[in-house]
N, CA, C and O atoms as a MOPAC input file, in Angstrom:
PM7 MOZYME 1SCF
protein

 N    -31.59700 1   146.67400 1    72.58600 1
 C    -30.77700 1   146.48400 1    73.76300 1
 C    -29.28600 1   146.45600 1    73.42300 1
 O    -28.44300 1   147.16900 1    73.96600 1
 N    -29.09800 1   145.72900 1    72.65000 1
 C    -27.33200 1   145.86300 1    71.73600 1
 C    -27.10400 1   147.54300 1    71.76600 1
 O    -26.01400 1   148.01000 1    72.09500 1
 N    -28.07700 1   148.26700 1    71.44300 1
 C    -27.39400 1   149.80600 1    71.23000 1
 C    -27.26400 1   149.95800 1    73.04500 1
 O    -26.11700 1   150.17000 1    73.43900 1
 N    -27.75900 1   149.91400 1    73.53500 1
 C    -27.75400 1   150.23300 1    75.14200 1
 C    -26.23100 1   149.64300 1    75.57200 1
 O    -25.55500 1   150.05000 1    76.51700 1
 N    -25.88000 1   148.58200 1    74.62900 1
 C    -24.96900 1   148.24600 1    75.60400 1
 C    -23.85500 1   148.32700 1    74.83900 1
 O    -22.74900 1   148.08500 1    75.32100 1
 N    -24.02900 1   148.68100 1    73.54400 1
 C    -22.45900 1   149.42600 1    73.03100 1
 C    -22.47000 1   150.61500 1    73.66500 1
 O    -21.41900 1   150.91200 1    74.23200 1
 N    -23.53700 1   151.52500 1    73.73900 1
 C    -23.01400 1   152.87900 1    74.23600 1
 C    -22.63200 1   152.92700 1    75.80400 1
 O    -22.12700 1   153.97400 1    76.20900 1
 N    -22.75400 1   152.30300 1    76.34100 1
 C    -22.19800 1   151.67800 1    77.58800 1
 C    -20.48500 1   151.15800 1    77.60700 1
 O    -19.54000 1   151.80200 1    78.06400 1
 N    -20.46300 1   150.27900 1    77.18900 1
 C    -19.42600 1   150.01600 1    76.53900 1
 C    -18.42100 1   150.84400 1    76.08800 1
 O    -17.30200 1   150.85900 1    76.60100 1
 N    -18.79600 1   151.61900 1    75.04200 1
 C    -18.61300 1   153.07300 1    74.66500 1
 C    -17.86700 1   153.75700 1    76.40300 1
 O    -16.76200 1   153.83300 1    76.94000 1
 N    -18.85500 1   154.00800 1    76.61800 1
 C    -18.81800 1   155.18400 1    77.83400 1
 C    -17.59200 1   154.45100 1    78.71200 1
 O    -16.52300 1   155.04900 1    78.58300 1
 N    -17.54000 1   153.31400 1    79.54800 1
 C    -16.87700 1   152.62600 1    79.88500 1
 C    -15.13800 1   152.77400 1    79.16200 1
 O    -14.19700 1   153.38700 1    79.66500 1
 N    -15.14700 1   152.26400 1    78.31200 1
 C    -14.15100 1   152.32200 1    77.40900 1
 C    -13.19600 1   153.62400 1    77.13300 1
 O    -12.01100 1   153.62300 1    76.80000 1
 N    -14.16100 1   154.85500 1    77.39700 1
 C    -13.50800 1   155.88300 1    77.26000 1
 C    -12.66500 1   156.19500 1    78.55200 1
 O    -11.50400 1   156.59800 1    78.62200 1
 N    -13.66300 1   155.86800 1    79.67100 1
 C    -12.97400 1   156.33800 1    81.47000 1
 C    -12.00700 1   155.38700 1    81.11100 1
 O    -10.86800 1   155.84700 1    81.03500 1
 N    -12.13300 1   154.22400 1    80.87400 1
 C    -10.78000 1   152.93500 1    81.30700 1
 C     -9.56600 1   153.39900 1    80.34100 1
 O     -8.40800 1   153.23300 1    80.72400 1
 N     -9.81200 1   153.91100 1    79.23900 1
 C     -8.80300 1   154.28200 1    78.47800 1
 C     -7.86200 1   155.59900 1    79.34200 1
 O     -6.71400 1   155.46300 1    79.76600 1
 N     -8.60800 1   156.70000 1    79.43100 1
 C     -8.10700 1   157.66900 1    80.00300 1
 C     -7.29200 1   157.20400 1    81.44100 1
 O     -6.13500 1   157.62100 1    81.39200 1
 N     -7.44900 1   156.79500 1    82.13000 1
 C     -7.29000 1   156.14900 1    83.75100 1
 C     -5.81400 1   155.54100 1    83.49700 1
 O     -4.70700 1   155.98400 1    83.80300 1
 N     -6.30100 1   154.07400 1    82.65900 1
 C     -5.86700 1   152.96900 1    82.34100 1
 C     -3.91600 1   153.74200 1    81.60700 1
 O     -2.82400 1   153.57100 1    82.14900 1
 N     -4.19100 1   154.45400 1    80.41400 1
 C     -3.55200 1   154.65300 1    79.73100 1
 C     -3.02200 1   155.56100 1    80.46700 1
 O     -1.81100 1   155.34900 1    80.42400 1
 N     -3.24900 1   156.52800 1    81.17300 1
 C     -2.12600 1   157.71100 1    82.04300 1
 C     -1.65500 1   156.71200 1    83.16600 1
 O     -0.43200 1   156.80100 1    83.26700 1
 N     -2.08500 1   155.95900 1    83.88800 1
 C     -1.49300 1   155.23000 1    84.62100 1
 C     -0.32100 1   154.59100 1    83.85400 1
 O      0.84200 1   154.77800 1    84.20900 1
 N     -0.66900 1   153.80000 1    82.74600 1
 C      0.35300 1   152.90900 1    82.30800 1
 C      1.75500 1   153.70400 1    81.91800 1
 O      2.94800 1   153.40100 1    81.91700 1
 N      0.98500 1   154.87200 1    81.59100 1
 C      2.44500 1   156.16200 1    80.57400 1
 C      3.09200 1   156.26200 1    82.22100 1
 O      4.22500 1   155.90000 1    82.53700 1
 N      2.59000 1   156.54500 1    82.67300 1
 C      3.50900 1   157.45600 1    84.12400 1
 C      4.32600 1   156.51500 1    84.46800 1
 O      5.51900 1   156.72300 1    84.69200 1
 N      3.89200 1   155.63900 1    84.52700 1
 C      4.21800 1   153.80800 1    85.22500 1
 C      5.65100 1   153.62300 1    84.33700 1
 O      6.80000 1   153.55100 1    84.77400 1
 N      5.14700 1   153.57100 1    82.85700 1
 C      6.66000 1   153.25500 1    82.22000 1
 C      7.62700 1   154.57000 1    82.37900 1
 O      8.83400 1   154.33600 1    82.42600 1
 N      7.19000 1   155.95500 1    82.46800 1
 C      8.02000 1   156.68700 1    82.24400 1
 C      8.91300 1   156.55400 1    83.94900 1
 O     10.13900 1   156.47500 1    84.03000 1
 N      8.29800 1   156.55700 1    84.74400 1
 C      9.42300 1   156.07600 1    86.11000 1
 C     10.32400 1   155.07000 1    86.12300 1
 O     11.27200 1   155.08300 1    86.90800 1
 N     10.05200 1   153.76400 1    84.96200 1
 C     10.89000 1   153.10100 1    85.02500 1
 C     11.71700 1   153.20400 1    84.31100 1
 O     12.45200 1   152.23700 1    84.11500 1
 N     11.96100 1   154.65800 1    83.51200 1
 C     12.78700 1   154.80200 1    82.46100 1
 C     12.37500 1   154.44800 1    80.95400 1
 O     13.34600 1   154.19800 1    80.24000 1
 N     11.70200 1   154.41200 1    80.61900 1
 C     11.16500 1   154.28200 1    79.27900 1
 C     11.13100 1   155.48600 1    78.29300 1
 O     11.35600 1   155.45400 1    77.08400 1
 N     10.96700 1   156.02000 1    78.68000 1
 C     11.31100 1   157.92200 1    77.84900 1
 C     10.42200 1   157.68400 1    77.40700 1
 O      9.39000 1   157.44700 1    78.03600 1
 N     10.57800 1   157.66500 1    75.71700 1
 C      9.33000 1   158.22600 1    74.73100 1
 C      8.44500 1   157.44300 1    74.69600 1
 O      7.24200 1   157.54100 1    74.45100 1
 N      9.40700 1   156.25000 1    75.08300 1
 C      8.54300 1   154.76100 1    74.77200 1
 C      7.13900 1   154.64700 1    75.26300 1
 O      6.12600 1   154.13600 1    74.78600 1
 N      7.47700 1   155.46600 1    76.67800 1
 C      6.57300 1   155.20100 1    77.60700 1
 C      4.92800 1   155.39600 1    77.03500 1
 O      3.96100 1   154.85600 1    77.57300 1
 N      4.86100 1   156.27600 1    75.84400 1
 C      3.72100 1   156.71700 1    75.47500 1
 C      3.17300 1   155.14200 1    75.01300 1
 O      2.04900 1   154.68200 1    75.21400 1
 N      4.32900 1   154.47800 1    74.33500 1
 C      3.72000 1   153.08500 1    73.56500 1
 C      3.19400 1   151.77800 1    74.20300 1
 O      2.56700 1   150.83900 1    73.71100 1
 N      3.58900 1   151.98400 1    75.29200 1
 C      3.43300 1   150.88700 1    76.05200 1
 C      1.75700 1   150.17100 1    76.82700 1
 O      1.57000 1   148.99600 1    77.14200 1
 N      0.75800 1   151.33600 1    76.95600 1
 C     -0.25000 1   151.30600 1    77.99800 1
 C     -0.95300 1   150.78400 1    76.00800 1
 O     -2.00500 1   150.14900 1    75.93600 1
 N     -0.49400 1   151.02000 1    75.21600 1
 C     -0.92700 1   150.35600 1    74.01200 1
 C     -0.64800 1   149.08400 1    73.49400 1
 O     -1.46300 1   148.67300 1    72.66700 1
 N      0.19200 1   148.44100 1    73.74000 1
 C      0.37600 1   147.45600 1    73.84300 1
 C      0.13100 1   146.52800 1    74.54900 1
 O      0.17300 1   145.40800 1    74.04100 1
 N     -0.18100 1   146.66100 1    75.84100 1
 C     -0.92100 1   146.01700 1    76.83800 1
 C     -2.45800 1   146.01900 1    76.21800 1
 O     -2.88900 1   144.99500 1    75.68700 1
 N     -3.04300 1   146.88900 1    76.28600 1
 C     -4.33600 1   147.07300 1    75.71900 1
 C     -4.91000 1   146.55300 1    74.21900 1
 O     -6.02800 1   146.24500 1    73.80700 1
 N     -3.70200 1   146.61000 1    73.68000 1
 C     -3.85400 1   145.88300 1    72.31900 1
 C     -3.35200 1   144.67200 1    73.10100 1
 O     -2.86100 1   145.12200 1    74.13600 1
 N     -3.28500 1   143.81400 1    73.08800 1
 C     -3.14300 1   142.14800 1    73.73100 1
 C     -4.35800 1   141.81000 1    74.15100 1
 O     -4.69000 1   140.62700 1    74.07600 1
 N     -5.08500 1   142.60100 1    74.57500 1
 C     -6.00000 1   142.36200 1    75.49500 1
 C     -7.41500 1   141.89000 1    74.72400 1
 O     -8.18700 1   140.93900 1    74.84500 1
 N     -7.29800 1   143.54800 1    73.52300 1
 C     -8.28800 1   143.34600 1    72.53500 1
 C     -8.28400 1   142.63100 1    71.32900 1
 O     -9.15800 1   142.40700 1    70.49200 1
 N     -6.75800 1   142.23700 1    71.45900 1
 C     -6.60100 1   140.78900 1    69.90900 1
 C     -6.67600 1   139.55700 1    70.65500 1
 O     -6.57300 1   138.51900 1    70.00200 1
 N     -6.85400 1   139.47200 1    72.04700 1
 C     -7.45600 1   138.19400 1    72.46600 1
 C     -8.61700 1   137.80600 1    72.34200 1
 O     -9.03400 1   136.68200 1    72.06300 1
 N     -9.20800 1   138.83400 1    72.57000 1
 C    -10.96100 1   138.89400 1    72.81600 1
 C    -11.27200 1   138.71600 1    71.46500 1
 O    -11.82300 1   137.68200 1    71.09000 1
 N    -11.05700 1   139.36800 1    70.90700 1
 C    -11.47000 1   139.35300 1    69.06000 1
 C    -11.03200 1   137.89800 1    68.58600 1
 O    -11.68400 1   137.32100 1    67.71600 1
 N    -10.05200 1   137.39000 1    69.10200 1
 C     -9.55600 1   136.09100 1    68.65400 1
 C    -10.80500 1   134.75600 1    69.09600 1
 O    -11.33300 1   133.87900 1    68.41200 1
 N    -10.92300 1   135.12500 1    70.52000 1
 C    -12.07200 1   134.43000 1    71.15800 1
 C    -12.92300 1   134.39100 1    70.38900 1
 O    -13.34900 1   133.34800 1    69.89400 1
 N    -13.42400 1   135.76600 1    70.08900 1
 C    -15.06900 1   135.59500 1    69.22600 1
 C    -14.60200 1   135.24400 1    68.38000 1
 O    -15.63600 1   134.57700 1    68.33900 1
 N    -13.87700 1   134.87700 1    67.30200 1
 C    -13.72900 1   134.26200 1    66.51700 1
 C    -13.55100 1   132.76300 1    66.29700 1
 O    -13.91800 1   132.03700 1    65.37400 1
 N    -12.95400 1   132.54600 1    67.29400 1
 C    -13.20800 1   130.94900 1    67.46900 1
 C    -14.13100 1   130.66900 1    67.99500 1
 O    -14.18700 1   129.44400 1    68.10500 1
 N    -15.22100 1   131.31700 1    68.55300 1
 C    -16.42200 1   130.69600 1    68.86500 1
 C    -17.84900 1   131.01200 1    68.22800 1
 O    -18.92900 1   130.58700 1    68.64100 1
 N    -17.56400 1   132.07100 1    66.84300 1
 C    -18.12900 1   131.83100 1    66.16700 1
 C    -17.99300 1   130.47400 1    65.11100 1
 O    -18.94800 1   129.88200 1    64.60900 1
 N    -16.60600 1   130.16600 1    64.92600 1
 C    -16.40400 1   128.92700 1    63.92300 1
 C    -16.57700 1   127.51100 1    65.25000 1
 O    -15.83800 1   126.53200 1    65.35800 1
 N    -17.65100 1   127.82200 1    66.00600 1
 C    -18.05900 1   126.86400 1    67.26800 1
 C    -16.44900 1   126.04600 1    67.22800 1
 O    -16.37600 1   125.09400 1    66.45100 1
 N    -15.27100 1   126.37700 1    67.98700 1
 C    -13.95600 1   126.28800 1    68.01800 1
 C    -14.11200 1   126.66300 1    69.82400 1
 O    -14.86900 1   127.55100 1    70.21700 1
 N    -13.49200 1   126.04800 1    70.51200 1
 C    -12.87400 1   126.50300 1    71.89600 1
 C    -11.85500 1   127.50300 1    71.71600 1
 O    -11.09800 1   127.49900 1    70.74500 1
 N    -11.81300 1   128.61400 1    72.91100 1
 C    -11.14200 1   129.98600 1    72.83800 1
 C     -9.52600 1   129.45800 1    72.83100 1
 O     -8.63700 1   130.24300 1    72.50000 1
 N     -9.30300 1   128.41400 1    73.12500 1
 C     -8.22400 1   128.16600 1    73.10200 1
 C     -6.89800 1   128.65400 1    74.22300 1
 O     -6.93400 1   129.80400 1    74.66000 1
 N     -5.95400 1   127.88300 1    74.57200 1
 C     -5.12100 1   128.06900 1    75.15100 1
 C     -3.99500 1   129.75500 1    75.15300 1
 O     -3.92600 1   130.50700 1    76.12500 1
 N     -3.58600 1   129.87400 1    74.41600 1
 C     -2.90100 1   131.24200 1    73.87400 1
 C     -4.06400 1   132.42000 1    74.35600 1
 O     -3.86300 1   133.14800 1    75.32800 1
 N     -5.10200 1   132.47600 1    73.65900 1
 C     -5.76300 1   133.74400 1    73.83800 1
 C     -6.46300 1   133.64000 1    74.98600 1
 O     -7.43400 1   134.39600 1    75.01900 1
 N     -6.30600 1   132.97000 1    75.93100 1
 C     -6.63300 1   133.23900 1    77.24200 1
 C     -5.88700 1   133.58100 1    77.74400 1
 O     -6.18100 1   134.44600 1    78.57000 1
 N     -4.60000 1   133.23100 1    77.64800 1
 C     -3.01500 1   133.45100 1    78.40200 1
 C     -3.13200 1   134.94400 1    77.84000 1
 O     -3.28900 1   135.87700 1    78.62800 1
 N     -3.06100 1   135.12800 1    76.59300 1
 C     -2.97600 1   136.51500 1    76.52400 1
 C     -4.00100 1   137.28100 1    76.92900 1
 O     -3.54900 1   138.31000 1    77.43100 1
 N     -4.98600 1   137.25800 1    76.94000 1
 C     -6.04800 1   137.65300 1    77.53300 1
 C     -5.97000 1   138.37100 1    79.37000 1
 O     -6.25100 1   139.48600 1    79.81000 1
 N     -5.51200 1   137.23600 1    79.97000 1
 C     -5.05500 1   137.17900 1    81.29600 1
 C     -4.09000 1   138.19500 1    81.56500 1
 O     -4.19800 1   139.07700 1    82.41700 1
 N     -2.70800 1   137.92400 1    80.42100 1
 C     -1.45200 1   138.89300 1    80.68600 1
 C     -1.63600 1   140.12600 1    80.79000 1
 O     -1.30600 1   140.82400 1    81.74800 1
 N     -2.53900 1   140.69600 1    79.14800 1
 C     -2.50700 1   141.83700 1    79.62500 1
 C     -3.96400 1   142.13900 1    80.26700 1
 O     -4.56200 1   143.07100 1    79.72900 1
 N     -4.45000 1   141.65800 1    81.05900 1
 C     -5.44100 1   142.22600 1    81.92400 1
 C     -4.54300 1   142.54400 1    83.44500 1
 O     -4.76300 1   143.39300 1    84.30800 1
 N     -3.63400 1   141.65500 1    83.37200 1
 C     -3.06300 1   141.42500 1    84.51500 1
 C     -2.19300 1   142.65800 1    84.81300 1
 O     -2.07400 1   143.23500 1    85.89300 1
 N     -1.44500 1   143.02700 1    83.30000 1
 C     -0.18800 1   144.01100 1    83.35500 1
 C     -1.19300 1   145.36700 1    83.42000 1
 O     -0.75900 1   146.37500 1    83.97700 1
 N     -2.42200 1   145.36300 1    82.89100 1
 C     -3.00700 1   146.62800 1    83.13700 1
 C     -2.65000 1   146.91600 1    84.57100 1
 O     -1.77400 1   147.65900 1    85.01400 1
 N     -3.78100 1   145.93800 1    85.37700 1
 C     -4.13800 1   145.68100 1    86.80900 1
 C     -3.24700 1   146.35100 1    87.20300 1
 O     -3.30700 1   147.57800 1    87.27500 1
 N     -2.09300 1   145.53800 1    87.58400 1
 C     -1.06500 1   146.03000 1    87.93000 1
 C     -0.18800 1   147.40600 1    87.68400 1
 O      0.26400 1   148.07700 1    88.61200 1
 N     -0.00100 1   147.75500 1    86.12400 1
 C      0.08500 1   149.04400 1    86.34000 1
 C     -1.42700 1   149.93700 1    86.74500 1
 O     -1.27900 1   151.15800 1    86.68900 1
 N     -2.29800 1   149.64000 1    86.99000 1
 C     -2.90200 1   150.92300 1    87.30800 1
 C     -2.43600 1   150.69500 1    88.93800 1
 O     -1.89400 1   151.66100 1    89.47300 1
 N     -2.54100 1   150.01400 1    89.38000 1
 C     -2.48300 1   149.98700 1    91.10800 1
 C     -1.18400 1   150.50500 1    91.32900 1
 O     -1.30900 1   151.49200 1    92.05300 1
 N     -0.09400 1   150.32200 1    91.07100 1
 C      1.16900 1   150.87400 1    91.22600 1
 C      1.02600 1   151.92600 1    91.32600 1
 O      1.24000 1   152.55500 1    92.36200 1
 N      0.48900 1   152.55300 1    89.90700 1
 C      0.74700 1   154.12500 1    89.57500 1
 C     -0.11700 1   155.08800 1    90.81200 1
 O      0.10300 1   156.25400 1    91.14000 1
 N     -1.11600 1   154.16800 1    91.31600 1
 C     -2.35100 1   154.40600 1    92.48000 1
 C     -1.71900 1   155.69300 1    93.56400 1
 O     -0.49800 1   155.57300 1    93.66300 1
 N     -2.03200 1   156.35900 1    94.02500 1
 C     -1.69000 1   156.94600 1    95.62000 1
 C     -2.13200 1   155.32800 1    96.56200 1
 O     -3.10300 1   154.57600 1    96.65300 1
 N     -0.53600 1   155.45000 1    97.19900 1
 C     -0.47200 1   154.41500 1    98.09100 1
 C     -1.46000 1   153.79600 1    99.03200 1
 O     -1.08000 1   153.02500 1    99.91300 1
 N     -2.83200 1   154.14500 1    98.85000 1
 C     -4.03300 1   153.48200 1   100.02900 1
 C     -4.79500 1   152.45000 1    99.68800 1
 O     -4.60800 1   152.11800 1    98.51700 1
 N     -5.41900 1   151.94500 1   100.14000 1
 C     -6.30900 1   150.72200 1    99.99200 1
 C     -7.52200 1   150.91400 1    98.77000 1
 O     -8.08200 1   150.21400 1    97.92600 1
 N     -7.54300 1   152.41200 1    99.28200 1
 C     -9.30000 1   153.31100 1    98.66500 1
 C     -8.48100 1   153.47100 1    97.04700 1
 O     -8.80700 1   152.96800 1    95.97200 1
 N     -7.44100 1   154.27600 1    97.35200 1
 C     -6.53500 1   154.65600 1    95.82600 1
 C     -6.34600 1   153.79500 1    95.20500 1
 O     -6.49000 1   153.95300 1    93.99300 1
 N     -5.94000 1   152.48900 1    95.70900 1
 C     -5.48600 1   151.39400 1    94.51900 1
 C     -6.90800 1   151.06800 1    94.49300 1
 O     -7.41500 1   151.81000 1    93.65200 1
 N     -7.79300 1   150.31000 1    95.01500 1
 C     -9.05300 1   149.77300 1    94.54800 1
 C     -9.76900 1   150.60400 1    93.57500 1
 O    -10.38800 1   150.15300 1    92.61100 1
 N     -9.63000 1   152.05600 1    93.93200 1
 C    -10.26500 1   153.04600 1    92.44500 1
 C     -9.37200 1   152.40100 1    91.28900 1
 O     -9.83000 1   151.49700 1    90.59000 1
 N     -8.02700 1   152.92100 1    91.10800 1
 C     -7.23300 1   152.31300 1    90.08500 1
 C     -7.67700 1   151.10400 1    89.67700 1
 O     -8.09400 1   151.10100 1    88.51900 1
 N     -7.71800 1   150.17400 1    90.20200 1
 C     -7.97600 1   148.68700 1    89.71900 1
 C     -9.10300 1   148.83300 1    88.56400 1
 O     -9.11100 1   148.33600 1    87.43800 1
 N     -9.90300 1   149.53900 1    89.10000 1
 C    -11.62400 1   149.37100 1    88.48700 1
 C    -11.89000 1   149.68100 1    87.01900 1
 O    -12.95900 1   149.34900 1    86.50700 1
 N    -10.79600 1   150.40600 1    86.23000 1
 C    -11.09900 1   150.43900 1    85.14000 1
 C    -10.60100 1   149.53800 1    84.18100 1
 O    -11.29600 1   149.22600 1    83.21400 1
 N     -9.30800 1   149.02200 1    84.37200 1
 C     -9.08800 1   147.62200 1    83.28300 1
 C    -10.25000 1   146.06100 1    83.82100 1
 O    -10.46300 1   145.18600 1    82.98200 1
 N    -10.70000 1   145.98300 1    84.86600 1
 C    -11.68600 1   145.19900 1    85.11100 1
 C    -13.08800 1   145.93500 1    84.72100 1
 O    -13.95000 1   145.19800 1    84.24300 1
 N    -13.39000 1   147.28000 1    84.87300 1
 C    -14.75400 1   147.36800 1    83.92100 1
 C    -14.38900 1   147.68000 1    82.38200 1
 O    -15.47600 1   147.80200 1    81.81800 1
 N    -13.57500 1   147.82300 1    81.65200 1
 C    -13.99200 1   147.40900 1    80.59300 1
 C    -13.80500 1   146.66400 1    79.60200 1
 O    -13.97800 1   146.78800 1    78.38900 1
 N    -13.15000 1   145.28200 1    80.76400 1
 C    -12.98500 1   144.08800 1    80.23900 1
 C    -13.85600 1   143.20000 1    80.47100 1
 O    -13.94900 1   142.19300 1    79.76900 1
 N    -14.77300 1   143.48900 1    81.69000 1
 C    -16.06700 1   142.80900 1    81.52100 1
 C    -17.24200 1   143.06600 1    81.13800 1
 O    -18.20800 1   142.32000 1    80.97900 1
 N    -17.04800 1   144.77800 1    80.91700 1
 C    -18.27700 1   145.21200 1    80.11700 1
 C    -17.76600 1   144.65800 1    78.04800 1
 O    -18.45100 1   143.80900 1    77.47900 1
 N    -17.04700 1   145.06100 1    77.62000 1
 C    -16.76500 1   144.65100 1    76.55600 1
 C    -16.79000 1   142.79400 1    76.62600 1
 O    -16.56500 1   142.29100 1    75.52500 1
 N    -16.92300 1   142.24400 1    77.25100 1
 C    -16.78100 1   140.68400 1    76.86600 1
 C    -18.28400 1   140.41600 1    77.17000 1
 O    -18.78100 1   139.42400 1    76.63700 1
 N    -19.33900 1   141.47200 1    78.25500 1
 C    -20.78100 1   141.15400 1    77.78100 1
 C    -21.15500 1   141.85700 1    76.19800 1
 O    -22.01800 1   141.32400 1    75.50000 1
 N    -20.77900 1   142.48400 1    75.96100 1
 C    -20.86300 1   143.47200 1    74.42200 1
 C    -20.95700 1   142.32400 1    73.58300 1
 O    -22.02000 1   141.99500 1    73.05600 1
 N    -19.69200 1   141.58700 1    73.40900 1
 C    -19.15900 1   140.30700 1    72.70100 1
 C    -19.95300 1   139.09300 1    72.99900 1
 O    -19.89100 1   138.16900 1    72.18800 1
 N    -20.79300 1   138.95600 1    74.20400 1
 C    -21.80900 1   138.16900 1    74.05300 1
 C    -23.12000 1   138.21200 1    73.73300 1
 O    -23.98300 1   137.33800 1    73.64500 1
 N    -23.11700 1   139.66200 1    73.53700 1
 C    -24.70300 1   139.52800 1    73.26000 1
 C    -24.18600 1   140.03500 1    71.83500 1
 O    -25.20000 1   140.05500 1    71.13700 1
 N    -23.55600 1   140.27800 1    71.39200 1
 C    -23.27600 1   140.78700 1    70.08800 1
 C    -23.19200 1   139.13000 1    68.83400 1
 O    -23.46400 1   138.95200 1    67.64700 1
 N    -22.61900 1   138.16600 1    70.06500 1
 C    -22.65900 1   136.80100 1    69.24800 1
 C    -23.79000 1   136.07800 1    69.10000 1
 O    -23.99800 1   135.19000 1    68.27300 1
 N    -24.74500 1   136.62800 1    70.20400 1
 C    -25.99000 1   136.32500 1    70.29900 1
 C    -27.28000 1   136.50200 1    69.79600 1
 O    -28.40800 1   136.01600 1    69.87700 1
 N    -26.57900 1   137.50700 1    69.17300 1
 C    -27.76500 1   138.21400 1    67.93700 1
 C    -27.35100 1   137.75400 1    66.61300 1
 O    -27.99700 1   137.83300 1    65.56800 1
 N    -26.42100 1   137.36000 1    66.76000 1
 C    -25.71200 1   136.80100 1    64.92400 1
 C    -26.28300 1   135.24900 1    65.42200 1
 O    -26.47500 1   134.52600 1    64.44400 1
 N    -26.55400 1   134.67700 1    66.57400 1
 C    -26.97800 1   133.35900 1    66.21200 1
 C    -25.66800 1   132.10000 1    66.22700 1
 O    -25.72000 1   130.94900 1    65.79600 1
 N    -24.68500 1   132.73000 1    66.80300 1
 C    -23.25400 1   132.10200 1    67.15300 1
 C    -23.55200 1   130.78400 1    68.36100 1
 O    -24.57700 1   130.63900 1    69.02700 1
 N    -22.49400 1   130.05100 1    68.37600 1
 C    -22.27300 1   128.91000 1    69.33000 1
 C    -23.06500 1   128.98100 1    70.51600 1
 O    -23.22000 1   130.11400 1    70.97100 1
 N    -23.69300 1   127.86900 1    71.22100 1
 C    -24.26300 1   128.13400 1    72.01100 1
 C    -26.06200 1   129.02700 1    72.41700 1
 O    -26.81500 1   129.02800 1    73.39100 1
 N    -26.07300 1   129.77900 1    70.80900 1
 C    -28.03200 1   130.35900 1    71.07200 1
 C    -28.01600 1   129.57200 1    69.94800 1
 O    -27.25400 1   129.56300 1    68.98100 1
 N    -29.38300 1   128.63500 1    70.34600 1
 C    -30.22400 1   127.80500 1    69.71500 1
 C    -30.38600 1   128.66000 1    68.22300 1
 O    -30.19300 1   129.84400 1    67.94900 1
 N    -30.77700 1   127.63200 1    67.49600 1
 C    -31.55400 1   128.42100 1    66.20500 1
 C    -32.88100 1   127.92400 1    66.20500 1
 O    -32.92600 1   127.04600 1    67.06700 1
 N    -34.14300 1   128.07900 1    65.57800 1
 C    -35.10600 1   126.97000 1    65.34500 1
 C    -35.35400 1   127.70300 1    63.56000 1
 O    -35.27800 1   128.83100 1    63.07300 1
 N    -35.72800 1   126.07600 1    62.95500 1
 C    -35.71000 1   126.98200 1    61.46200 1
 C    -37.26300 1   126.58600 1    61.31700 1
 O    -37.62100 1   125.44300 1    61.60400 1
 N    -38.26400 1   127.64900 1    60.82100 1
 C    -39.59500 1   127.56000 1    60.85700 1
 C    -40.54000 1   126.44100 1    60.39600 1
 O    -41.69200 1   126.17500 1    60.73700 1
 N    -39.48600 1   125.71700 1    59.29100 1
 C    -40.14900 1   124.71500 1    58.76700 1
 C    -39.90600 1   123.32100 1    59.76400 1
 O    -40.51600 1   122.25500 1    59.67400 1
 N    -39.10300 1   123.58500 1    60.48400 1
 C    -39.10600 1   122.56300 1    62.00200 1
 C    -39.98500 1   122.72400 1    62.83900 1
 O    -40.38100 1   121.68800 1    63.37200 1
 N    -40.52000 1   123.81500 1    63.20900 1
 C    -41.49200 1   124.06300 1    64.11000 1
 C    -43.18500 1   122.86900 1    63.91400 1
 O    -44.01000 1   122.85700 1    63.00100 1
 N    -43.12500 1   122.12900 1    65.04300 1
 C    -44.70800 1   121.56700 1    64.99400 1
 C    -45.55100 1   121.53500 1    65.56500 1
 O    -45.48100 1   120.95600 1    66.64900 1
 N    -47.00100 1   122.23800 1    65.07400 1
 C    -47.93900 1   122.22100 1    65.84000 1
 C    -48.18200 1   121.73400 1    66.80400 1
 O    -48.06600 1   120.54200 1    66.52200 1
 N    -48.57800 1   121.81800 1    68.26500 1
 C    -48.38600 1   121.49200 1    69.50600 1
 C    -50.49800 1   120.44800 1    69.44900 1
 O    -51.63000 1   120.89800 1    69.62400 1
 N    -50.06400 1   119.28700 1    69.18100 1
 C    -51.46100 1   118.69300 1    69.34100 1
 C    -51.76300 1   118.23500 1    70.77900 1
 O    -52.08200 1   117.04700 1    70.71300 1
 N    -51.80100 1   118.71500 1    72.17400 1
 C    -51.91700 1   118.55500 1    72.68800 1
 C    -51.38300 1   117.89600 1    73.86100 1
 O    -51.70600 1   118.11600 1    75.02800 1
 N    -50.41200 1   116.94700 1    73.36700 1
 C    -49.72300 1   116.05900 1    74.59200 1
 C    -50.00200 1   114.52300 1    74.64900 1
 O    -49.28100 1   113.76200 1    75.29400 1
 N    -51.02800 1   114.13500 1    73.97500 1
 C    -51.30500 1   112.75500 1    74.40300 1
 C    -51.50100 1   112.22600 1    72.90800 1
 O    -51.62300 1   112.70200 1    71.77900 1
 N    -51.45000 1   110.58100 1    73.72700 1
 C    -50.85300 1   109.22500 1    72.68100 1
 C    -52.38100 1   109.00100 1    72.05300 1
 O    -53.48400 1   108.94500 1    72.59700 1
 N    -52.04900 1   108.92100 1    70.98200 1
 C    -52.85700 1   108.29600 1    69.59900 1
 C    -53.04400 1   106.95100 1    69.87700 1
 O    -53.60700 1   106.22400 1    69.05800 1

């Protein structure tokens, strides 16, 4: 099931990139950014994915995600958001398409990251170690 849902993920990742990232270039190049503009829909996107990576990391060392990498987390989900809807044709239908790809593959990648922690046996999924396990005698008092 992990392969099902990287290549998902995968697939996801590629539309939100393409979408995500020409929105963001067009977006900076109107506001004057020139060359820059190419760097920018990367930098947002990188924030996004050194939060998340930061997360799983503190919650593999069973650590809370902490203050910062949620904020960053948020920002650039937010600055995506926002540039994709801007860059949108002005309608209700146009921006809601726009919106949809920095929200799918920020919530498809953060299920990726949970079941991916979930198979390593990270914070939160039980372990049982075999030599704990005890025969089930029935239920009743001796």
């Amino acid at each position: 099931m992990l392969r099902v849902t990287t290549a998902s993920v995968l697939a996801v990742a590629a539309v939100a990139a393409v979408a995500s990232y020409e929105h963001m270039r067009a977006l900076a190049e109107r506001a004057g950014e020139g060359w820059r503009s190419w760097l920018l829909p990367v930098s947002v996107d990188g924030l996004a994915v050194a939060a998340s990576m930061t997360m799983l990391v503190r919650r593999r060392a069973a650590q809370a995600a902490g203050l910062l990498p949620w904020v960053a987390l948020l920002l650039g989900l937010g600055a995506s958001l926002a540039a994709n809807v801007a860059a949108a044709d002005p309608t209700v239908v146009g921006r809601l398409v726009a919106a949809w790809p920095p929200v799918g593959l920020l919530l498809s990648y953060e299920l990726l990251l949970q079941q991916h922690n979930g198979t390593r046996g990270g914070p939160g999924v039980p372990t049982v170690r075999p030599d704990a396990v005890q025969p089930f005698d029935g239920g009743g008092a001796r």
